[in-house]
DSSP file (Angstrom, degrees, kcal/mol; ACC not computed):
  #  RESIDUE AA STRUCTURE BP1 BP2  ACC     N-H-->O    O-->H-N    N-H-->O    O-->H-N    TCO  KAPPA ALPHA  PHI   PSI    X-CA   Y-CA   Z-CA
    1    1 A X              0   0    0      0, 0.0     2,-0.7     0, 0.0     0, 0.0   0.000 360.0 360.0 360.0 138.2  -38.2  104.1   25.2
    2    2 A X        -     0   0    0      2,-0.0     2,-0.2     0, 0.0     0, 0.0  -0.823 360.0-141.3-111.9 121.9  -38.0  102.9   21.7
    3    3 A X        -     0   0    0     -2,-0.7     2,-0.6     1,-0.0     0, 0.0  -0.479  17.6-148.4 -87.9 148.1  -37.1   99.3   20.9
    4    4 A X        -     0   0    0     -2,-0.2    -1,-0.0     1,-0.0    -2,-0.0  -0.852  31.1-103.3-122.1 106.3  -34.8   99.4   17.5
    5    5 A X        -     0   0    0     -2,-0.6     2,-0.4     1,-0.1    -1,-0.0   0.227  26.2-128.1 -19.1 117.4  -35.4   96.1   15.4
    6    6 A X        -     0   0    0      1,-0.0    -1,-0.1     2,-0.0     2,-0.1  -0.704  23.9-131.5 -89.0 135.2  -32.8   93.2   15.4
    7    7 A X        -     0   0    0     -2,-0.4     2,-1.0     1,-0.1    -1,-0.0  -0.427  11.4-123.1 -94.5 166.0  -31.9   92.3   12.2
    8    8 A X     >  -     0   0    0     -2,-0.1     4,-3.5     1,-0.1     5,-0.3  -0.758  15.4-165.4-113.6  81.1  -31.9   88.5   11.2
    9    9 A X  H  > S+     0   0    0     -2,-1.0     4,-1.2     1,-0.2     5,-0.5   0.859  88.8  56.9 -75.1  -2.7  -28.3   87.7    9.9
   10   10 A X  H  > S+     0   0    0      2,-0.1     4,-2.4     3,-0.1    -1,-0.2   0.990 116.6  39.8 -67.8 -46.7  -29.8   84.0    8.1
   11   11 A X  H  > S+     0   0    0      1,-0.2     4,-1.1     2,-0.2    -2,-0.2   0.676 110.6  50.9 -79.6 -30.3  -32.1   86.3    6.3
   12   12 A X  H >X S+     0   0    0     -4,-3.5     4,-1.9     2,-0.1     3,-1.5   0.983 112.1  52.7 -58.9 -60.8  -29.8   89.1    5.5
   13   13 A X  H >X S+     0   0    0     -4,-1.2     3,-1.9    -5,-0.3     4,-1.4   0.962 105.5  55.6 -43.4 -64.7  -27.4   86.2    4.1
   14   14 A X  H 3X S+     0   0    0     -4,-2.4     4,-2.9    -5,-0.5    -1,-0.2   0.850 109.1  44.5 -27.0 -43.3  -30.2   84.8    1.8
   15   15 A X  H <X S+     0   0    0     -3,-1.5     4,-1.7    -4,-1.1    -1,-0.3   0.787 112.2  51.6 -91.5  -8.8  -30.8   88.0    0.1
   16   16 A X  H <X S+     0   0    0     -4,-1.9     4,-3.6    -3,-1.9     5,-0.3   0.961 115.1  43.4 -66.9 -55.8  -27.0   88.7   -0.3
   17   17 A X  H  X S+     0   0    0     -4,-1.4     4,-2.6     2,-0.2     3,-0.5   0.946 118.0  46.8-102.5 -52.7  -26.7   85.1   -1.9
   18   18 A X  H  X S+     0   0    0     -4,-2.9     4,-1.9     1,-0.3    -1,-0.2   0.949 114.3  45.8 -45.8 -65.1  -30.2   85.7   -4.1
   19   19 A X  H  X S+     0   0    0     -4,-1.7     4,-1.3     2,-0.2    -1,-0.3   0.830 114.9  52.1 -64.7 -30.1  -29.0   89.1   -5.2
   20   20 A X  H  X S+     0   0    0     -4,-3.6     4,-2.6    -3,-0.5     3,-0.4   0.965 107.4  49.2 -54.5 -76.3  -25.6   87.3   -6.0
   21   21 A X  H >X S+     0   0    0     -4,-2.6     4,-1.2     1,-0.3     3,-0.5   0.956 110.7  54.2 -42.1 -64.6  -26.9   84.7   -8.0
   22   22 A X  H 3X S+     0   0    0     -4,-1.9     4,-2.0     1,-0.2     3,-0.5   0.829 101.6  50.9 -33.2 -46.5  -28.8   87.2   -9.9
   23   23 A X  H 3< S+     0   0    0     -4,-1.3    -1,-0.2    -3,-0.4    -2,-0.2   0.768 110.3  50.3 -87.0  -5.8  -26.3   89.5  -11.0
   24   24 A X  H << S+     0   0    0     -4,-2.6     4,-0.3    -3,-0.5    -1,-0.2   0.366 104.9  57.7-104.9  19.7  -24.1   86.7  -12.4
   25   25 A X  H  X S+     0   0    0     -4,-1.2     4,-4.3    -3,-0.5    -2,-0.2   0.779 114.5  42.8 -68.1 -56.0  -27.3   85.3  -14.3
   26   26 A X  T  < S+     0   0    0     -4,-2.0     4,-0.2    -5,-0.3    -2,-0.2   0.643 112.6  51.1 -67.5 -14.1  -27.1   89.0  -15.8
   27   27 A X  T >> S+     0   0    0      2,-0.2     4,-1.7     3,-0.1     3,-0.8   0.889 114.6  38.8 -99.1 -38.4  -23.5   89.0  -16.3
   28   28 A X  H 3> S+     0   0    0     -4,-0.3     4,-4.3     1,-0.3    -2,-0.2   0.887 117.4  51.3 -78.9 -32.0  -23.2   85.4  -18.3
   29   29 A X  H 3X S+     0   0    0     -4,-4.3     4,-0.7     2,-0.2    -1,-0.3   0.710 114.7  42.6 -74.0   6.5  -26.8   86.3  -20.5
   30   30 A X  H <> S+     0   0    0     -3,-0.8     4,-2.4     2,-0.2     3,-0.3   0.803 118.6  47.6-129.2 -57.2  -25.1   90.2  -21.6
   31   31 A X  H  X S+     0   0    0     -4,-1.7     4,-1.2     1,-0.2    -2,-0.2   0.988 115.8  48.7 -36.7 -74.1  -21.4   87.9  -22.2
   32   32 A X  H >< S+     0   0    0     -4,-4.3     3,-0.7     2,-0.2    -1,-0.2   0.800 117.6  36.5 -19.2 -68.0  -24.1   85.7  -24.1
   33   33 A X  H >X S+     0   0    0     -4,-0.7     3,-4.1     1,-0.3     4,-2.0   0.942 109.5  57.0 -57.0 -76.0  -25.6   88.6  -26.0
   34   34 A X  H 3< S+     0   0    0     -4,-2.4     4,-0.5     1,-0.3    -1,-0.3   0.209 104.8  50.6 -74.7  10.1  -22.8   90.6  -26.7
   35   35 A X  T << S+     0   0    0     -4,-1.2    -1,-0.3    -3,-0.7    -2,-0.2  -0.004 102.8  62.2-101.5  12.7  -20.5   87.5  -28.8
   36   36 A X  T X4 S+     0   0    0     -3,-4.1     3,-0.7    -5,-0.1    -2,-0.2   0.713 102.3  50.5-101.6 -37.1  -23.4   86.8  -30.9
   37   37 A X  T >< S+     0   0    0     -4,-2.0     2,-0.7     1,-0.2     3,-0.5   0.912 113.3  44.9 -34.8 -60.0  -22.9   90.6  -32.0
   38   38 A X  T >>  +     0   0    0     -4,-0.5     4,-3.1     1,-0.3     3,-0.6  -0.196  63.4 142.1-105.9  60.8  -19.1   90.2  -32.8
   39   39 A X  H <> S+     0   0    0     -2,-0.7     4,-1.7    -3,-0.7    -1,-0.3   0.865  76.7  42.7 -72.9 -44.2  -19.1   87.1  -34.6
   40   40 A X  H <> S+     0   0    0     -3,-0.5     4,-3.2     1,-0.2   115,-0.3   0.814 107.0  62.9-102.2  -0.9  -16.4   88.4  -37.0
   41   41 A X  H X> S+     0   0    0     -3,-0.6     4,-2.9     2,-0.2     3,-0.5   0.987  99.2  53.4 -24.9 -80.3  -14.5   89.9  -34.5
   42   42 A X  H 3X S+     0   0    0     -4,-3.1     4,-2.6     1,-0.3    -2,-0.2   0.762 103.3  57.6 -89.3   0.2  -14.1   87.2  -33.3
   43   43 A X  H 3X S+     0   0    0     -4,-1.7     4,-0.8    -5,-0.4    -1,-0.3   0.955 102.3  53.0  -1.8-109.3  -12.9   86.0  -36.1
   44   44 A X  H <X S+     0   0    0     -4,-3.2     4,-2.3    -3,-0.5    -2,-0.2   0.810 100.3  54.0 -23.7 -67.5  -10.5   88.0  -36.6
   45   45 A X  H  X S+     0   0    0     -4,-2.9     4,-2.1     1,-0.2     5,-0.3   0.916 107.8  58.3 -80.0 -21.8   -8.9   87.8  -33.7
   46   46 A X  H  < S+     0   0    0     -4,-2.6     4,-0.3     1,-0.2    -1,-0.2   0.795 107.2  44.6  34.3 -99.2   -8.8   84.0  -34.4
   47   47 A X  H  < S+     0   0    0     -4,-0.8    -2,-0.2     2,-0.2    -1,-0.2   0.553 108.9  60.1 -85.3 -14.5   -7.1   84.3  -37.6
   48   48 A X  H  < S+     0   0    0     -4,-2.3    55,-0.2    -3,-0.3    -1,-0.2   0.905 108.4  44.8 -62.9 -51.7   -4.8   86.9  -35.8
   49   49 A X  S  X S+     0   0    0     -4,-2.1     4,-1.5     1,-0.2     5,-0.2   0.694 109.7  54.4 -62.9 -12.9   -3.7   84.1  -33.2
   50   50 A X  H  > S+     0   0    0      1,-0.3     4,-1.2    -4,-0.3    -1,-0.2   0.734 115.3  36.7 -92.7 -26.7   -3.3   81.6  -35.9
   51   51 A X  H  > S+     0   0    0      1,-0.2     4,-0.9     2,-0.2    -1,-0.3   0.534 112.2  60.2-105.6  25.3   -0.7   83.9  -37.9
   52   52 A X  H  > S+     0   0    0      2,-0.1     4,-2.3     3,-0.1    -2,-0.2   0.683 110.5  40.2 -93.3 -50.3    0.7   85.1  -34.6
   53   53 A X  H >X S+     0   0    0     -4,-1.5     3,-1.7     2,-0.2     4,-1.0   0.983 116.9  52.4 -72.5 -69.3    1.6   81.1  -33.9
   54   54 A X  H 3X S+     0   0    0     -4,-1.2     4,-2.5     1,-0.3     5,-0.2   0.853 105.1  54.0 -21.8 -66.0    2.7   81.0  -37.8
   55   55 A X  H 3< S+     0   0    0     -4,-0.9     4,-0.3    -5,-0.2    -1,-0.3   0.887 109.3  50.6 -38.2 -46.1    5.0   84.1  -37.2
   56   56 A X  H XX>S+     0   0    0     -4,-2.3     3,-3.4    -3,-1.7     4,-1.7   0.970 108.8  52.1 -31.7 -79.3    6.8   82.1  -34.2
   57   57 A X  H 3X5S+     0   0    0     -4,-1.0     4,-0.9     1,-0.3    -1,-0.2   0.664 117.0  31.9 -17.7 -59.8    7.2   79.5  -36.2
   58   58 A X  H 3X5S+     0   0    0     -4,-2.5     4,-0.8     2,-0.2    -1,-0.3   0.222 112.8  63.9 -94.9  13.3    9.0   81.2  -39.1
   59   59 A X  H <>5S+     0   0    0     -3,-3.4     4,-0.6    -4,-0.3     3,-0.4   0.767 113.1  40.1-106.0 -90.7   10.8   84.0  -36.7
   60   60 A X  H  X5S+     0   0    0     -4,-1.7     4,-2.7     1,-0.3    -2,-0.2   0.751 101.8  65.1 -46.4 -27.2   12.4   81.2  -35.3
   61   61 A X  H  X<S+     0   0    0     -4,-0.9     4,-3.1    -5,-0.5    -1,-0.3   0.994 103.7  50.1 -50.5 -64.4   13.1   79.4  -38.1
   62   62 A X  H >X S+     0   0    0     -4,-0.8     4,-2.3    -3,-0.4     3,-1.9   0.926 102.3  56.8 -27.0 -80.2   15.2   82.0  -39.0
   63   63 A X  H 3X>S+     0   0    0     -4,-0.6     4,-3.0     1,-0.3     5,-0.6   0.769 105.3  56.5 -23.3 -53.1   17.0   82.2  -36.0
   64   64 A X  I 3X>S+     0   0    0     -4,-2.7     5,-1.0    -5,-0.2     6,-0.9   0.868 105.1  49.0 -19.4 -59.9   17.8   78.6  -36.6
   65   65 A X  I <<5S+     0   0    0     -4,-3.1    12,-0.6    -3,-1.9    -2,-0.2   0.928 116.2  45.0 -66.8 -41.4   19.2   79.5  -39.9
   66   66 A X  I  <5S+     0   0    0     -4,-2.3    11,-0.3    -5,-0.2    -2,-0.2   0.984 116.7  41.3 -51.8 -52.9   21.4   82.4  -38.0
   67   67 A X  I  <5S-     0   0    0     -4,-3.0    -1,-0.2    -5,-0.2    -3,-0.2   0.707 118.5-106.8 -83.9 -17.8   22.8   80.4  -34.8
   68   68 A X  I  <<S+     0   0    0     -4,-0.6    -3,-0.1    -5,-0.6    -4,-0.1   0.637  76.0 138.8 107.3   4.7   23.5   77.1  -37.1
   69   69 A X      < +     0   0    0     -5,-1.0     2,-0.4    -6,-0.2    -4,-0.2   0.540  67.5  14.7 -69.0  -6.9   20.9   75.3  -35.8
   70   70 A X  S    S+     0   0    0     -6,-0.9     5,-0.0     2,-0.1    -2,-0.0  -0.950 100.1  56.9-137.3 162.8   19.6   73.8  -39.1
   71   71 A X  S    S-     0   0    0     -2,-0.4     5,-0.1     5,-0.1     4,-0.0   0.296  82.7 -95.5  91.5 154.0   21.6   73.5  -42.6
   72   72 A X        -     0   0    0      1,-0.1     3,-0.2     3,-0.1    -2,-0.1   0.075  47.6 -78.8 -67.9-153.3   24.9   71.9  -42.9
   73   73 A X  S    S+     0   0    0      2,-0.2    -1,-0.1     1,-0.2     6,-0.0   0.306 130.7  49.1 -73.7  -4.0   28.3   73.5  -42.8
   74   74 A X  S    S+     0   0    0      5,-0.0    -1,-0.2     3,-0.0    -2,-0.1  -0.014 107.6  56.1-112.2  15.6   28.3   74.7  -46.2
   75   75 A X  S    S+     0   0    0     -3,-0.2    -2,-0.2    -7,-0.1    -3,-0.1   0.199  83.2 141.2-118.3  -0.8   25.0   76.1  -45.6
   76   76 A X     >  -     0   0    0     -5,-0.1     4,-0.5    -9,-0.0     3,-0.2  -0.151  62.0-116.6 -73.8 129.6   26.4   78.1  -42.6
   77   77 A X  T >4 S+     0   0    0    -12,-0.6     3,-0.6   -11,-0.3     8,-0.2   0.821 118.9  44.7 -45.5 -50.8   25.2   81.9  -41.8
   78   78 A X  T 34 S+     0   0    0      1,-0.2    -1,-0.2   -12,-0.1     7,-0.1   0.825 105.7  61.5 -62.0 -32.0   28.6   83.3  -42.4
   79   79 A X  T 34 S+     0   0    0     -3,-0.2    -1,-0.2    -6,-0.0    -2,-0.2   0.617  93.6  92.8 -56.6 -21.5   28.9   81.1  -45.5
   80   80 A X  S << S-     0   0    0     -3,-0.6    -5,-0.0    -4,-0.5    -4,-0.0  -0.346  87.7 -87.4 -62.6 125.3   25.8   83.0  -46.9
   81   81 A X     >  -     0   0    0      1,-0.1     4,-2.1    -2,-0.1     5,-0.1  -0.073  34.4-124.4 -20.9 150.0   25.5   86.4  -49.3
   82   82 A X  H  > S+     0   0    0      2,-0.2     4,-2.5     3,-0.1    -1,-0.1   0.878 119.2  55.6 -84.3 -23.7   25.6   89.1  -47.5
   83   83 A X  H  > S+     0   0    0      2,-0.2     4,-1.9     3,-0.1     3,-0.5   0.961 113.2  51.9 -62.8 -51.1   22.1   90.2  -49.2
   84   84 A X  H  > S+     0   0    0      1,-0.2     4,-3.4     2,-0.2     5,-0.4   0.951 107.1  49.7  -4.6 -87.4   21.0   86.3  -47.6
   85   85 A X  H  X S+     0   0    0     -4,-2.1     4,-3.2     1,-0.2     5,-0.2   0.881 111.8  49.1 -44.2 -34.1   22.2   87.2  -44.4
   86   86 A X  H  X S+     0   0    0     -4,-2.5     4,-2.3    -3,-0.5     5,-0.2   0.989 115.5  41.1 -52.8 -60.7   20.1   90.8  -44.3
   87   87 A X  H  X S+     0   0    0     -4,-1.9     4,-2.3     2,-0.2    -1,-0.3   0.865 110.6  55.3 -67.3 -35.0   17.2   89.7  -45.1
   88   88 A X  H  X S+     0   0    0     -4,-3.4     4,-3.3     2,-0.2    -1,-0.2   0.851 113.1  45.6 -47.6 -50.5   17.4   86.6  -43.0
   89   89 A X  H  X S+     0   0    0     -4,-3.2     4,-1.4    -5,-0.4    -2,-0.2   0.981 107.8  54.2 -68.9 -59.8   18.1   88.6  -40.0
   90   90 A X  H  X S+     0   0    0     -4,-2.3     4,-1.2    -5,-0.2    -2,-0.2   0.848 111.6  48.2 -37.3 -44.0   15.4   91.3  -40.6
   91   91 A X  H  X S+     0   0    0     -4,-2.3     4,-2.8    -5,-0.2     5,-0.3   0.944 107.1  51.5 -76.6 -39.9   12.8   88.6  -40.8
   92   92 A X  H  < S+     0   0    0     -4,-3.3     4,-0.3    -5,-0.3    -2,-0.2   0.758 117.5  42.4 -72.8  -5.5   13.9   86.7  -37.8
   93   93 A X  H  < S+     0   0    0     -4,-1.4     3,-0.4    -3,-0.2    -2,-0.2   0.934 120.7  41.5 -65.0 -79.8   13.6   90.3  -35.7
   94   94 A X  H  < S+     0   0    0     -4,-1.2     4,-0.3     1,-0.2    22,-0.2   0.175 107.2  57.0 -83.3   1.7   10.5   91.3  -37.3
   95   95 A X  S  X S+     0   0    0     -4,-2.8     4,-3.2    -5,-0.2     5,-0.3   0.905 108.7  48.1 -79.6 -44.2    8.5   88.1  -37.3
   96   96 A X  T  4 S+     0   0    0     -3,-0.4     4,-0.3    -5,-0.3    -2,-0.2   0.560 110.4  51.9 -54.2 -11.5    8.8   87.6  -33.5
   97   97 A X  T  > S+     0   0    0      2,-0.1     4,-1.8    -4,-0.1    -1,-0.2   0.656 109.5  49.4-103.2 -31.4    7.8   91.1  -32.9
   98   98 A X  H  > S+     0   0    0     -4,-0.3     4,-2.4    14,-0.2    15,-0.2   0.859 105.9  57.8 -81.7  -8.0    4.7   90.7  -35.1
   99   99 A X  H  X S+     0   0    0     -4,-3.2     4,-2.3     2,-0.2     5,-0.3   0.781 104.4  51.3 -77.1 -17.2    3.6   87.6  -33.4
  100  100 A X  H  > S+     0   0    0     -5,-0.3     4,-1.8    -4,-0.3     6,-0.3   0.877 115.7  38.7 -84.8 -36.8    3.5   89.2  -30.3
  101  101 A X  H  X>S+     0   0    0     -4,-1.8     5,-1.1     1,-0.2     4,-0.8   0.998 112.4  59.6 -73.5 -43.7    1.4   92.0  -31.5
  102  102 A X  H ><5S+     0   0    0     -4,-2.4     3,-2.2     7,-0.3    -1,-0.2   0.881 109.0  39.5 -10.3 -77.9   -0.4   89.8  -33.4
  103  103 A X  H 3<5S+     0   0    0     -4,-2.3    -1,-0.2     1,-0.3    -2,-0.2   0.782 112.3  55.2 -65.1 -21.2   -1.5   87.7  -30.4
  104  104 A X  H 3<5S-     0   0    0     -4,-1.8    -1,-0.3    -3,-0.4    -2,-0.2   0.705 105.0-138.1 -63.8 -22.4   -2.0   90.7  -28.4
  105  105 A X  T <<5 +     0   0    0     -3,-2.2    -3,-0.2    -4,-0.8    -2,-0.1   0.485  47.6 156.5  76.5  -0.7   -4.5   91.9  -31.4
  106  106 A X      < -     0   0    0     -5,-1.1     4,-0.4    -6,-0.3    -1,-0.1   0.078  53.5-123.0 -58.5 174.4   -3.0   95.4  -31.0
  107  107 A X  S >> S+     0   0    0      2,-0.1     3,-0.9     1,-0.1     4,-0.5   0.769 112.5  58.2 -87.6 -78.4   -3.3   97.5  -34.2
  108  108 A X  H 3> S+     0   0    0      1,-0.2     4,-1.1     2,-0.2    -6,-0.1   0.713  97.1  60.7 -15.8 -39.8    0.5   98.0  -34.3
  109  109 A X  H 3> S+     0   0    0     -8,-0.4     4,-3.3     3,-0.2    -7,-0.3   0.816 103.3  49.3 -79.8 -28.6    1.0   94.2  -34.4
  110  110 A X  H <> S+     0   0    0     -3,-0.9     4,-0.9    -4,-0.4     5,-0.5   0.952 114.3  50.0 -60.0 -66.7   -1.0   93.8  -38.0
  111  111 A X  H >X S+     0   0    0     -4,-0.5     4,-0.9     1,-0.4     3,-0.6   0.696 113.4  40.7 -22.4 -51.9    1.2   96.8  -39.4
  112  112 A X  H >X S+     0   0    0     -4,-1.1     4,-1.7    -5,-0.4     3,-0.8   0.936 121.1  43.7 -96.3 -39.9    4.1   95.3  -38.3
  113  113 A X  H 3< S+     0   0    0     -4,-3.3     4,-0.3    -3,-0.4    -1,-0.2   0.201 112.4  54.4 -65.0   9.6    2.7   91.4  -39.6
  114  114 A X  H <X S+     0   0    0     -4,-0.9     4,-1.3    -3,-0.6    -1,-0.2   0.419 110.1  46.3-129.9 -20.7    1.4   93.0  -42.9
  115  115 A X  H XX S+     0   0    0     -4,-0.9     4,-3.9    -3,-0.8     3,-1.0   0.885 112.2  53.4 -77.8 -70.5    5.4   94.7  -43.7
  116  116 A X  H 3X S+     0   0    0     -4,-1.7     4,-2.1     1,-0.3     5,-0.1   0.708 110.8  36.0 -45.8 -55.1    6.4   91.6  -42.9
  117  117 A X  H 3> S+     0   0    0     -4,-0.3     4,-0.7     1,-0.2    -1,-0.3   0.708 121.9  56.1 -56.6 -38.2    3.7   89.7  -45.8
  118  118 A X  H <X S+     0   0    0     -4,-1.3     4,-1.1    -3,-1.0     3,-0.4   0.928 114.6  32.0 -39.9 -64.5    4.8   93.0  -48.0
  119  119 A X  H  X S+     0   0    0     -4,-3.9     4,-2.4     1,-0.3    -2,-0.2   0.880 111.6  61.7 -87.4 -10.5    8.8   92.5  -47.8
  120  120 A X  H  X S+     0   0    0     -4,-2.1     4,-2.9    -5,-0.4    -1,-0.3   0.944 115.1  39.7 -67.5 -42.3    8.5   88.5  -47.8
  121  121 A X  H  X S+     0   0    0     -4,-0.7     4,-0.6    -3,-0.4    -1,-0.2   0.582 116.4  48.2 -55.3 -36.0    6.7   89.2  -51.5
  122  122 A X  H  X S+     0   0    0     -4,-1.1     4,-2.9     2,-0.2    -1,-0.2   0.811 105.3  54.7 -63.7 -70.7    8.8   91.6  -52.3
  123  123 A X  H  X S+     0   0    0     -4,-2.4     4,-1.0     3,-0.2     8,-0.4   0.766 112.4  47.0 -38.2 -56.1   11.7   89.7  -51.4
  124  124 A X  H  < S+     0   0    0     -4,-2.9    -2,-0.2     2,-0.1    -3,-0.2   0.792 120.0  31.0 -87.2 -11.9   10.5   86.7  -53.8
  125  125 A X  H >< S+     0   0    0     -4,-0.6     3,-0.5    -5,-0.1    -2,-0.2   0.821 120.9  42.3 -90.4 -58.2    9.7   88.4  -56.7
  126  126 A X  H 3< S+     0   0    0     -4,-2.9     2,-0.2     1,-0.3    -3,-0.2   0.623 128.0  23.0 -87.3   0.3   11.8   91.2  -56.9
  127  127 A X  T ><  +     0   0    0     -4,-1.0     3,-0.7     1,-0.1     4,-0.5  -0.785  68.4 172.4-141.0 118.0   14.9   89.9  -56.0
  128  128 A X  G X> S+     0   0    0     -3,-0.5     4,-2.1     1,-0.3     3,-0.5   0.803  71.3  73.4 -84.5 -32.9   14.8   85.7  -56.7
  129  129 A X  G 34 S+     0   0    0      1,-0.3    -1,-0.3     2,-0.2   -45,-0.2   0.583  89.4  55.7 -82.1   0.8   18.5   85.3  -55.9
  130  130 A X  G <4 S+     0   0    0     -3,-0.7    -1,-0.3    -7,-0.3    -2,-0.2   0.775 131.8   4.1 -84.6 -45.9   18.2   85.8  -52.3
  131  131 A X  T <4 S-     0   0    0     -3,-0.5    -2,-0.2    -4,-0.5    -3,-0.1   0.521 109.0 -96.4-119.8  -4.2   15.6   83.0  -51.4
  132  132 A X     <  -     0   0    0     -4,-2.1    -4,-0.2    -5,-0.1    -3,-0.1   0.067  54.3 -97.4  97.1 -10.7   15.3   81.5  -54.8
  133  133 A X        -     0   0    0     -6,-0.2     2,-0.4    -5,-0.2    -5,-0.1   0.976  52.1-165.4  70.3  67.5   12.0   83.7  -55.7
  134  134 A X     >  -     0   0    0      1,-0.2     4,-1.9    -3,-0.0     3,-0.5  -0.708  14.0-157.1 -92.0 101.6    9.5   80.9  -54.9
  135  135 A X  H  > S+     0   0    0     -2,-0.4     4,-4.7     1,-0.2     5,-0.4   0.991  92.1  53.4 -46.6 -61.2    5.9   81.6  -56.2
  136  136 A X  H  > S+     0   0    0      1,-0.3     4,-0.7     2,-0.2    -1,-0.2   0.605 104.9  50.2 -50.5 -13.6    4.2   79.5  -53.9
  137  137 A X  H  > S+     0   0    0     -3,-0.5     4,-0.7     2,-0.2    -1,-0.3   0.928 114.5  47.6-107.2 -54.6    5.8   81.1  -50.9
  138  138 A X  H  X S+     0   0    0     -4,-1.9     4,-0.9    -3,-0.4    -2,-0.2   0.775 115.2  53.0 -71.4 -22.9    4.4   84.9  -52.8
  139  139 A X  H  X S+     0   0    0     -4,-4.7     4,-4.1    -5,-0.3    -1,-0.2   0.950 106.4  45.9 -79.6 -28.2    0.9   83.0  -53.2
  140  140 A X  H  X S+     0   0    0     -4,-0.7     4,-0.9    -5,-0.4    -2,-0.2   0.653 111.4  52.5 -87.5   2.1    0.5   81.9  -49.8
  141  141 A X  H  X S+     0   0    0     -4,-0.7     4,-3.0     2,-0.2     5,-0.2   0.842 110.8  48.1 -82.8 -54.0    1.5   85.4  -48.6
  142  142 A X  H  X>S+     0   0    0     -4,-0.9     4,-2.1     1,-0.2     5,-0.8   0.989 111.1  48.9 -62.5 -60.9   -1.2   86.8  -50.9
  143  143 A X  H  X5S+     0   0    0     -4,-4.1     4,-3.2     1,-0.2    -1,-0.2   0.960 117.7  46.7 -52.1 -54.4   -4.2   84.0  -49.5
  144  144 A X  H  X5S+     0   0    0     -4,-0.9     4,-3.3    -5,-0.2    -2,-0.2   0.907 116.5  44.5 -46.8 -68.5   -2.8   85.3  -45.9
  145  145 A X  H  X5S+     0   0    0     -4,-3.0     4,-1.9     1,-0.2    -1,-0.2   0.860 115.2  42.2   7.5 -98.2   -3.1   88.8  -47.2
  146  146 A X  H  X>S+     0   0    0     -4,-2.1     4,-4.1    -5,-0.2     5,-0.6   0.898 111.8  62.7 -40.5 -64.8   -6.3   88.5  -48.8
  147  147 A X  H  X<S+     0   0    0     -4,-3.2     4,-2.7    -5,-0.8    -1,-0.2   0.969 110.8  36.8 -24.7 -72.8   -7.4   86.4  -45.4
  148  148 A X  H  X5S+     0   0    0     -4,-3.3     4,-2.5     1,-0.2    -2,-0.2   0.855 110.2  58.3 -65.9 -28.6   -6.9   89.2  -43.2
  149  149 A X  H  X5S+     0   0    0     -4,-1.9     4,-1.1     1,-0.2     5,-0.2   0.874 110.7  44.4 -59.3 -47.0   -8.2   91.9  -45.4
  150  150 A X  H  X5S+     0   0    0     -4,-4.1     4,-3.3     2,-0.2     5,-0.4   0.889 116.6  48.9 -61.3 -32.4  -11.7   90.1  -45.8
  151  151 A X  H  X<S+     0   0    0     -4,-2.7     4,-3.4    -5,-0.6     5,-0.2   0.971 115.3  43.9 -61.9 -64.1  -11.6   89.5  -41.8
  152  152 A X  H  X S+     0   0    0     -4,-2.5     4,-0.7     2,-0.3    -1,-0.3   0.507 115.2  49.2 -36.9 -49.3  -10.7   93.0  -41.3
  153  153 A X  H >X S+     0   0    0     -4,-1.1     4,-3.7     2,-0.2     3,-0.8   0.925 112.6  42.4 -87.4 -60.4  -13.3   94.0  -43.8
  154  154 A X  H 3X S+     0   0    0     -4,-3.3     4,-0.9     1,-0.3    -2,-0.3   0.962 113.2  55.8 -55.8 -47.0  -16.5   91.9  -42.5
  155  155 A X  H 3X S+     0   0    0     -4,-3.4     4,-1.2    -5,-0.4     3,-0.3   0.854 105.0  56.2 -78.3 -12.1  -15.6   92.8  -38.4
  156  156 A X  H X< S+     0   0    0     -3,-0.8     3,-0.7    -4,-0.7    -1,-0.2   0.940 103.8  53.3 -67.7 -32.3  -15.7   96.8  -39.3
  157  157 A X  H 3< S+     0   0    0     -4,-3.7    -1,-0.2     1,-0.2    -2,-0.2   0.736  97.0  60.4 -82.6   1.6  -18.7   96.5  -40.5
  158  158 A X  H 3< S+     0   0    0     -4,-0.9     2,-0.3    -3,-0.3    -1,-0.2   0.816  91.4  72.3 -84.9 -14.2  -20.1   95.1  -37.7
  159  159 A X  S << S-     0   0    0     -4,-1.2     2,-0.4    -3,-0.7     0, 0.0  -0.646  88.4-128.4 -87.2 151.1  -19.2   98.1  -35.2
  160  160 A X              0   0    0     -2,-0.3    -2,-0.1     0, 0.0    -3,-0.1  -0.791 360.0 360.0-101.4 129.7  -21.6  100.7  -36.2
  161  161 A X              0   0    0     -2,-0.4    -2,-0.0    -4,-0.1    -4,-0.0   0.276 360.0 360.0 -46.3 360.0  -19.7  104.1  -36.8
């Protein structure tokens, strides 16, 4: 007859809870490791969330301006150009849909947050009678720009090709 070893369930536990403890040492120093790498990553994605919350902002602003929620009664969306009203509406669509890609980081949400920084520019220079054709409002598109382009620039180069 052959006697078959009884196993030792304190001692089994012990090496479960050591071998536990171990692999989430390995998992937080590799976490560690691997965010010192993408420093402008994370960055990036950062400055993504920050114009993502910006987009809100001004996507709803708009809306505001549509539903009547800010300007008086002679300031009233129907009261408005019609070129006013177009553009007004296209920016309160299309900021709220680039703040969600934005904040998602998706590729698709810069595109669609970089037309937007394109027609706002666009908008103020090349025709002023619609928003009044505000420099400061086409410079701070251009620092935004500029912003992302550098961000953009410094995290490719940290992935290797």
């Amino acid at each position: 007859m052959s006697e078959t070893p009884s196993r030792d369930p304190s001692r089994d536990s012990a090496r479960d809870n050591t071998r536990d403890n171990a692999m989430s040492v390995a998992a937080i120093s590799s976490e560690r490791i691997e965010s010192d790498d993408n420093v402008w990553t994370r960055r990036l994605v950062l400055f993504l969330r920050i114009m993502a919350v910006l987009s809100v902002a001004k996507g709803l602003y708009h809306w505001a301006q549509v539903t009547g929620f800010i300007g008086g009664e002679e300031e009233a969306f129907e009261n408005q150009p019609m070129a006013w009203q177009t553009a007004t509406v296209y920016f309160a669509v299309i900021e709220l849909v680039a703040a969600v890609g934005l904040w998602l980081a998706t590729p698709w949400g810069a595109v669609v947050w970089l037309t937007t920084v394109v027609s706002m520019a666009v908008i103020e220079l090349m025709f002023p009678g619609i928003y009044g054709g505000s420099l400061a409002i086409v410079g701070g598109e251009a620092v935004m720009l500029a912003a992302y382009l550098a961000l953009a620039w410094m995290a490719a180069r940290e992935r290797p090709p």
